[in-house]
N, C-alpha and C positions, 0 to 999 in steps of 0.2 A: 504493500500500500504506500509507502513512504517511498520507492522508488517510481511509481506511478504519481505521486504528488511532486515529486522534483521536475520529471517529465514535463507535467502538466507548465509549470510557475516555468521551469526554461524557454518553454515555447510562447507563452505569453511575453515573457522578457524579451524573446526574440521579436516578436510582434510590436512592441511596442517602441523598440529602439528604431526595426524598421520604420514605423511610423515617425517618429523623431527625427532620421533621415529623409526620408519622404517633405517635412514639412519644414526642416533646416532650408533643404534646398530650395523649395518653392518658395520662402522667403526673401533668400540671399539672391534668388535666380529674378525677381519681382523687384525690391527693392531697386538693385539696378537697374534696370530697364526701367521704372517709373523716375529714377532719380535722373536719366540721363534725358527721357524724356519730355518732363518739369524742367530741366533747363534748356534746353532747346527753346523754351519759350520767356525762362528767365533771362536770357542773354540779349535773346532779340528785342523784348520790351524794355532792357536796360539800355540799349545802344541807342534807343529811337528816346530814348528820355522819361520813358511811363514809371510810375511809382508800383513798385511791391509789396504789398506789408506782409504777406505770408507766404513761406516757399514748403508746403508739406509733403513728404514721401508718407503714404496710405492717409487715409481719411481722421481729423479730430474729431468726430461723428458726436456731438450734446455737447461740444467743448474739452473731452478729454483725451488724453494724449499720453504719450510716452518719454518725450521728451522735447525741448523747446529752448532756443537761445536768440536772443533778439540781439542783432548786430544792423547801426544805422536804422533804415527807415523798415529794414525787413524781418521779422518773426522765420525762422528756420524751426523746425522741426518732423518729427516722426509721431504719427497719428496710431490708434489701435486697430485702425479696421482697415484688412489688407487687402483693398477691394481696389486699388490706383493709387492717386495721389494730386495732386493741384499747385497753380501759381495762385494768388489771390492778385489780378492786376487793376487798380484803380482805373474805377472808371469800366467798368467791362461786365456787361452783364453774362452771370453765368450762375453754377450754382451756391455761387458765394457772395452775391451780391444781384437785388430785383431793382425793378424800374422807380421803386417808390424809394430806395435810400440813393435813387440818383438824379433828384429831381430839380437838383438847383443846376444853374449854368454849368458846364465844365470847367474843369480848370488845365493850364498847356498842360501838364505833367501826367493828364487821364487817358486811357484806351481810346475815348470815345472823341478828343480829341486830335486826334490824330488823322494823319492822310488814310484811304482806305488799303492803298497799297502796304504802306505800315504795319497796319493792323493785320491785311493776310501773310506779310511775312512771321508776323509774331505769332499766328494762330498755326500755321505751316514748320514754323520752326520744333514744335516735340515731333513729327513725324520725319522729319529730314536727321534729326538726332539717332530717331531711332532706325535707319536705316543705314546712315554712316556706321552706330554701336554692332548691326546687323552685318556688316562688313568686315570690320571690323574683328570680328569673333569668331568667324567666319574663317578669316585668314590665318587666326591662330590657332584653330581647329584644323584646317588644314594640312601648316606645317609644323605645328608643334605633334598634336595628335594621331592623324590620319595621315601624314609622311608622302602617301605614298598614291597612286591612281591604277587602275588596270586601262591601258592605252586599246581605241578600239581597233586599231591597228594587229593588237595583241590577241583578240579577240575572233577576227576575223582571217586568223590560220586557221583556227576549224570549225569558223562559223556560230552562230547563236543558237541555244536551246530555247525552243517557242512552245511556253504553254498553251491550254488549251481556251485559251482569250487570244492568242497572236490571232487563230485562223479567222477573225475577224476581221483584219486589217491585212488578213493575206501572208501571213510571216509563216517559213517553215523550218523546221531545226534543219541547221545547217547553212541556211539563210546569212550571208554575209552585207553588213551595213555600208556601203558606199556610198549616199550622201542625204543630205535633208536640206530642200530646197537651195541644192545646187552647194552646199559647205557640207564639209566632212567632218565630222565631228571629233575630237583629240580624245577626251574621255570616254569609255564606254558606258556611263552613267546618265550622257547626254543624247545619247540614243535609245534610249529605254525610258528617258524620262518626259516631260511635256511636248518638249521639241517635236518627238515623234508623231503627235498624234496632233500641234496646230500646223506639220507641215502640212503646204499644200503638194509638193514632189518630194517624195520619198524614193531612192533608189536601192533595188537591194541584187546581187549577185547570186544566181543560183543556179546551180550547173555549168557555171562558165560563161550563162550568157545574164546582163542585165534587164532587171524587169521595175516596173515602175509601179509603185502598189495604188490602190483607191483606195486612203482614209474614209471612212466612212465618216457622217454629220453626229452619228453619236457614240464617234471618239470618247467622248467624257465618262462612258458606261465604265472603260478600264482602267483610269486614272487611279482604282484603287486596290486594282488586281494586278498581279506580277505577269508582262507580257511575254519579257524575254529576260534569258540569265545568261553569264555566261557557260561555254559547255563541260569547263569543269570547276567546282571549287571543292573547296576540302574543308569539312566542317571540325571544328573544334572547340571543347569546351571550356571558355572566357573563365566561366563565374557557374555556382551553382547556388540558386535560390535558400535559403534555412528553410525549411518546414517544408521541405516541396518532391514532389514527385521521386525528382532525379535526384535529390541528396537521398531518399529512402532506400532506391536502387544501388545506390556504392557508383552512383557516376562524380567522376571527380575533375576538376580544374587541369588543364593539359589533353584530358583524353581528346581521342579523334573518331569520330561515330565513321562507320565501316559500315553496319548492314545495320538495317530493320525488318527484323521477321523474316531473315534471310534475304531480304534484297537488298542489292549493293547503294549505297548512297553516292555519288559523283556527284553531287551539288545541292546544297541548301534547300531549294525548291523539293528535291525528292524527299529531305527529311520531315517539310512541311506536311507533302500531300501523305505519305504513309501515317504520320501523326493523326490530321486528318480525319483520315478513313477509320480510326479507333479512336475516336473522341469518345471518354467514358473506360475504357476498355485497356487491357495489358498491352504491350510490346514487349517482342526480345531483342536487347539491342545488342551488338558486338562493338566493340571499342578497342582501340589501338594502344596501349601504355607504356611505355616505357621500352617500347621495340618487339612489346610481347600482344598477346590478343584475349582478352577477356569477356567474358559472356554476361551479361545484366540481363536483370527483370521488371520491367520498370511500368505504373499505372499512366493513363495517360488523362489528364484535368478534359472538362467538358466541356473546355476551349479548343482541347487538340495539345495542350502543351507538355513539356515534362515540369519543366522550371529550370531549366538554365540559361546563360546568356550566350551566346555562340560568337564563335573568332573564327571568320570565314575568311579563308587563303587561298591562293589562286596560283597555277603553275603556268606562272605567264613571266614575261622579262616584266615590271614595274616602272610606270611612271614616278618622277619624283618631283613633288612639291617642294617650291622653294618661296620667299617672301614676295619677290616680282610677278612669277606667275598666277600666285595666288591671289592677287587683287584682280585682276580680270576673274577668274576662277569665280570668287567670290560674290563679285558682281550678277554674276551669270545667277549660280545657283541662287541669289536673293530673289534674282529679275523671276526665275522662274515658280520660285514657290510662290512668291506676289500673284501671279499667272494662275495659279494653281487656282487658290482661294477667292480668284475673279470668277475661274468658271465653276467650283462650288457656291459662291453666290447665287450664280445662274439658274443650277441644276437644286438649289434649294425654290427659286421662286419659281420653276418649272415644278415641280412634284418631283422631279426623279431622283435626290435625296433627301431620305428622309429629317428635318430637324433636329429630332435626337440622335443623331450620330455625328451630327457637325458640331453642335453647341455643348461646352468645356464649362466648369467653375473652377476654382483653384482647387477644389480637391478632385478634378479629375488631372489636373495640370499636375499638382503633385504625386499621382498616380504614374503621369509619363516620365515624370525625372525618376521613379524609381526609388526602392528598399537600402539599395547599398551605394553610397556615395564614390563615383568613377567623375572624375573632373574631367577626362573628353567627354564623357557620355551628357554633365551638364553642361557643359560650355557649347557643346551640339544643341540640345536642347533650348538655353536659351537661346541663339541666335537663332533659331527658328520664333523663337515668339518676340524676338525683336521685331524683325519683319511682318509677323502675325499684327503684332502691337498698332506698328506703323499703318500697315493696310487695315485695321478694325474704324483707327480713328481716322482717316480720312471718306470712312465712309459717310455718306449726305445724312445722316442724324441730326436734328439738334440735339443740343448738350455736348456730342462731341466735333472734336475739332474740323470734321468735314461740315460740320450742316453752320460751323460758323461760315466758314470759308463759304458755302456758297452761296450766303447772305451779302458777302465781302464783296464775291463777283456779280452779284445783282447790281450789286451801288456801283462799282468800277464800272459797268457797262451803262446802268442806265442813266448815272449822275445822282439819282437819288436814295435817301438814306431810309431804313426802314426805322420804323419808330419804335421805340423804347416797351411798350407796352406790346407789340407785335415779339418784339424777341424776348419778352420774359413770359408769353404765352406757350411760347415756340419751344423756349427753356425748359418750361414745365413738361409739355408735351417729352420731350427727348428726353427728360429724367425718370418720368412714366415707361415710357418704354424700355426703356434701357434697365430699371428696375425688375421689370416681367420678364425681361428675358432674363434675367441675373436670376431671380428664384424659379423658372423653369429648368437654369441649368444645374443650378444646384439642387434642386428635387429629380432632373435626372439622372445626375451624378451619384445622389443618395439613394435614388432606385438600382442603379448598377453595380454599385461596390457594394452594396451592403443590404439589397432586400432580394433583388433578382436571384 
């Protein structure tokens, strides 16, 4: 009994430090990105002369706070509700100021005095922060982290593995990538990824002679299915989850998965779809260790997983990342997840995905940085929600920074100004929404991890 009670209190211990991790990061990974963000608009309403009184990383939500230091005319601090974060700029209707405590004349030093162009650089400035941050991270993810590229060059000595989404778009294993509208692509990760599927001329090599594919209009159906891999990698185990499948099997850190229920594994994809097919159910797995071959038994979760993290390597010569290259690099990969989440937009206001598979709270955010603290795997992680960040708020909302901006460009084009009592309607309106969608995602966040 006393060794079944230690059991029990370890795996709880383990559960809760994961959790600890899990919310360090989502912290650390937020803070940033809100903080670099907030300045982006601190800077530019500083240059243009506007006054600050408050610079908050997350929300002082009834006035209370975590911490607070007033230096000159501005209040610095850290709010308790880690929901974003705020400039408080004089003069500037937003959720920190209504049209009724702005009702005397302006003064030079206010938002609302200001040229209109001003004012969209200042509203424009957290999304160009967090785009450059997005770069930025990007590039050191690259070559600190990720070192390294599989060239499609590399790739196409023996061709692409095409699952069974390629034949959609006409791809066949063996299928070699020769260009997308008319450029060749350097990395093989740019051939499998959006590229592919807004070209309008895809070339692909097969049998020796080339053929020119027909993208189909609802390319977007794959965008989150694996189309093509390369044809061989070699899977290896990273990391193995506590309390999970694969630690209960005796699978360990180093090993290299060999077969599934007797079939040979040659690439990532094959260990997915055999998982897969035993969702709920045992595998037997063979694994490579230490130059010898060992047999497991392992359950398989009713996702399809075992629980470990996998280090997939390739018998290919490597590209290598360096600081120069990796700002184009960079660039690209921003441009294209931005891309990405334009035409998720779409396919959300079309029906063809569903709502709750698009929309995140921070506890599902802290769900994707994960249990056990790997500084590539967060440093990946946020720079994608740089960009995330960047592209949420430039969207036409009011409240946030796009639905200013497109107020900005009303008055730039038409000359005239929208009135005071219009844009704290407008305010309200985008903090309304923006609220419903906030406890939608966190009620289906709390439906997924913890009642489903």
């Amino acid at each position: 009994m006393q060794s079944l009670e230690l059991f029990l209190l370890l795996i709880s211990a383990n559960k809760i430090l994961s959790t600890i991790i899990m919310v360090a990061q989502l912290i650390l990974g937020l803070s940033l990105l809100v903080f670099v963000h907030e300045l982006g608009h601190f800077l530019a309403a500083k240059y243009f002369g506007m006054r600050v009184p408050k610079f908050y990383i997350f929300f002082d939500a009834w006035g209370k706070k975590i911490w607070s230091k007033k230096v000159g005319e501005t209040e610095y601090g850290i709010g308790w509700l880690p929901l974003g974060g705020y400039v408080q700029i004089s003069g500037m209707i937003d959720e920190t100021q209504d049209a009724a405590s702005l009702s005397k004349e302006p003064e030079p030093w206010e938002f609302r005095s200001k040229p209109a162009w001003q004012r969209f650089i200042v509203m424009i400035g957290g999304i160009v922060m967090n785009i450059i941050t997005g770069i930025l991270i990007y590039m050191m993810f690259l070559t600190v982290f990720q070192k390294q590229y599989i060239p499609l060059e590399e790739v196409n000595k023996h061709g692409v593995y095409a699952h069974k989404s390629a034949e959609h778009i006409g791809i066949k294993t063996g299928d070699k990538i020769i260009s997308i509208d008319g450029k060749t692509p350097t990395r093989f990760k740019e051939a499998r990824g959006l590229a592919m599927f807004l070209g309008e001329k895809v070339i692909v090599e097969r049998d020796g002679q080339q053929l020119e594919l027909d993208i189909p209009e609802d390319f977007h159906r794959y965008l989150q299915t694996q189309v093509i891999s390369p044809m061989y990698e070699a899977v290896k185990v990273a990391d193995v989850a506590p309390d999970s499948h694969a630690s209960a099997s005796g699978l360990q850190k180093g090993d290299r998965l060999m077969a599934v229920d007797q079939t040979e594994i040659t690439r990532y994809s094959d260990l997915q779809e055999s998982l897969q097919a035993k969702k709920g159910g045992e595998v037997a797995l063979q694994v490579e260790r230490d130059g010898g071959m060992v047999n497991l038994t392992s359950k398989v979760d009713t996702a399809g997983k075992l629980g470990f993290y996998p280090d997939v390597s390739y018998p290919y010569e490597m590209g290598e990342y360096n600081w120069l290259n990796s700002i184009g690099y960079s660039i690209k990969d921003g441009y294209n997840l931005i891309a990405t989440q334009v035409v998720a937009i779409g396919m959300l206001f079309t029906g063809q995905l569903p709502v709750s598979e698009s929309l995140t709270s921070p506890i599902g955010i802290a769900a994707i940085y994960g249990p056990t603290w790997d500084w590539g795997h967060f440093w990946f992680i946020t720079g994608i929600l740089s960009f995330i960040l960047a592209f949420m708020n430039i969207l036409p909302i009011p409240a946030l920074d796009g639905g200013h901006m497109v107020f900005l460009l009303y008055e730039m084009i038409t000359g005239r100004k929208l009135s005071d009592e219009f844009l704290e309607k407008a305010q309200t309106v985008g903090v309304i929404i923006l609220l419903g969608l906030m406890v939608f995602a966190f009620g289906n966040d709390i439906y997924k991890f913890f009642i489903k």
